[in-house]
C-alpha positions as CSV (number, residue, x, y, z in Angstrom):
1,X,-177.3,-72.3,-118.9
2,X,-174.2,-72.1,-116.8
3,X,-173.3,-71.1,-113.3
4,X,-170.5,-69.2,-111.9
5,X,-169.4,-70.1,-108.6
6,X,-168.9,-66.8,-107.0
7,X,-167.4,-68.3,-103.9
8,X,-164.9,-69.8,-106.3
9,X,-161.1,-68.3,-106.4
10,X,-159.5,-67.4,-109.7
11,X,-155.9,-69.0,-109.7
12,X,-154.3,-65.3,-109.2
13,X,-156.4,-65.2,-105.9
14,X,-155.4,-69.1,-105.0
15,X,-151.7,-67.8,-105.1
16,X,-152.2,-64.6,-102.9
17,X,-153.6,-66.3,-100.2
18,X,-151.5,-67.3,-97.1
19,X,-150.9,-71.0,-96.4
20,X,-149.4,-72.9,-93.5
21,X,-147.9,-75.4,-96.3
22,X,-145.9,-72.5,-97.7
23,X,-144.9,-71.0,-94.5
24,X,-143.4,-74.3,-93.7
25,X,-141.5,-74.9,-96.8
26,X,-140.0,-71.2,-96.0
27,X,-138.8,-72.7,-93.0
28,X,-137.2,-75.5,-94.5
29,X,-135.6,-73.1,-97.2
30,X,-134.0,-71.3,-94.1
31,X,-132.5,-74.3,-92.6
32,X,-130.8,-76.0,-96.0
33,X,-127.3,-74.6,-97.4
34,X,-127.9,-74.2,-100.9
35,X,-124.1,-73.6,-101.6
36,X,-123.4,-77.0,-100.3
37,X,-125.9,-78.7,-102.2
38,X,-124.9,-77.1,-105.2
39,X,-121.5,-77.6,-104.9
40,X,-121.9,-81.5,-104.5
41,X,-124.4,-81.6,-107.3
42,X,-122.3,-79.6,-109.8
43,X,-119.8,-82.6,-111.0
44,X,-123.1,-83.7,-112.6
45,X,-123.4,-81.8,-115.8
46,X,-120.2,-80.4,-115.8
47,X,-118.9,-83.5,-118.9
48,X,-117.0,-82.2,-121.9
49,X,-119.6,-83.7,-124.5
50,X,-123.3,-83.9,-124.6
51,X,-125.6,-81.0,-123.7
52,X,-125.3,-78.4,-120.9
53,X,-127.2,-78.4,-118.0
């Protein structure tokens, strides 16, 4: 027979929960310039031939 662990979270309930990991990435998202980044990276995909980005 098999057991459910009760005090178990579902993976819904592991992605509500609060964590100091994703508070801190937050922070770092608040500090880069996406618009910069994007406009260095954008020479990348941007050839003539072959498949879009």
């Amino acid at each position: 027979m098999a057991w459910k662990n009760l005090k178990q979270r579902s993976l819904a309930e592991s992605m509500l929960i609060e964590h100091d990991a994703l508070k801190e990435l937050d922070d770092v998202h608040e500090l880069i310039t996406w618009s910069r980044i994007e406009t260095l990276l954008s020479d990348i995909h941007s050839k003539p031939k072959g498949k879009k980005a």
